[in-house]
N, C-alpha and C positions, 0 to 999 in steps of 0.2 A: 504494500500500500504506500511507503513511504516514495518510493519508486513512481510509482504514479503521481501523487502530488507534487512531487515535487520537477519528476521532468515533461508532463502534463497538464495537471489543472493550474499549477504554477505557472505555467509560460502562455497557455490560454484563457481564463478564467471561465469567465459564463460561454465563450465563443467553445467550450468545449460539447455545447445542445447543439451545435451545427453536425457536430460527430457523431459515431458510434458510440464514444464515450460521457456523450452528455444527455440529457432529456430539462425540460422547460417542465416544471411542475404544478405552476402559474402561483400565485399570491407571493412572490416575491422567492418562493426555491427554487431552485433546479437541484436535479439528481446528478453524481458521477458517478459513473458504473464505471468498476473494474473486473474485465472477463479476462484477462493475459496475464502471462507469468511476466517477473521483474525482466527477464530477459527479451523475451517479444516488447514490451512498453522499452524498452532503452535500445533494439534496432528502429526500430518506427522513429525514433527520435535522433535517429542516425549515428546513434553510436557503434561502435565493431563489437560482433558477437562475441562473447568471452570465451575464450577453452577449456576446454575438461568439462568435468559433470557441473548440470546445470540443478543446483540446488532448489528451482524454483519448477518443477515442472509441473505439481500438482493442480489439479486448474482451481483460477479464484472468481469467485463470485461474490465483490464487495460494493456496497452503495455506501454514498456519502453524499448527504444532504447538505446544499448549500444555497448562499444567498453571496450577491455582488454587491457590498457595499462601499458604495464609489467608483473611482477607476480603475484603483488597485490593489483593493485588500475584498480577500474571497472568505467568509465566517463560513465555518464549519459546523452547523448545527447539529447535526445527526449522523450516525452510519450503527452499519449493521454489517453480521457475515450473511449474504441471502443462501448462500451455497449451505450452509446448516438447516435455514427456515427459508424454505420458498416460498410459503403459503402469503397468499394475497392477503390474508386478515394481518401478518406479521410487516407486510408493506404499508398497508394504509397506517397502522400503530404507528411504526418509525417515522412514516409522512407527517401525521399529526403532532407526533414529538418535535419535528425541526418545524413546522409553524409554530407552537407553543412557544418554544426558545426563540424563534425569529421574532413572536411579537410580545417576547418576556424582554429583547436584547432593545427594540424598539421603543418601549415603552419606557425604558432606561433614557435611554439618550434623550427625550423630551424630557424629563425631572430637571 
């Protein structure tokens, strides 16, 4: 995961719902889905594949709930493993937890 934010949601923020790896959730989240091992996410980013065993092969399936506040800081509201719980009742939960927090972090800043 770190892998991913950092050589992905980092370098595109909410521009990552134009991908594969993003989705627009509307009320101010978007989703970022992680389906690739650390090794696939840092070729696509054009780094050179590493050698020997790849410690990452097992496949992941992670969401990370977020919001673009401003032009360059991306709040991480929520995430979950979905690859453990796939179930849709365990999606909408997680969703409804990062608007909670989105409009618990919101209602901060107006005080």
């Amino acid at each position: 995961m770190g892998v991913a934010l950092y050589e992905v949601l980092q370098h595109m923020g909410i521009d990552v719902c134009e991908t594969e790896f993003g989705k627009n959730l509307g009320r101010g989240v978007f989703e970022f889905r992680v389906r690739q091992t650390a090794s696939e996410i840092l070729a696509r980013r054009g780094h050179p594949k590493q050698s020997g065993r790849d410690p990452d092969k097992a496949d992941i399936l992670l969401r990370v709930y977020c919001h673009a506040y401003g032009e360059k800081v991306v709040l991480l509201v929520a995430a979950y493993d979905k690859g453990k719980d796939p179930s849709r009742k365990r999606e909408n939960s997680e969703i409804a937890l990062a608007r909670r927090r989105l409009a618990d972090f919101e209602r901060g800043h107006k005080a």
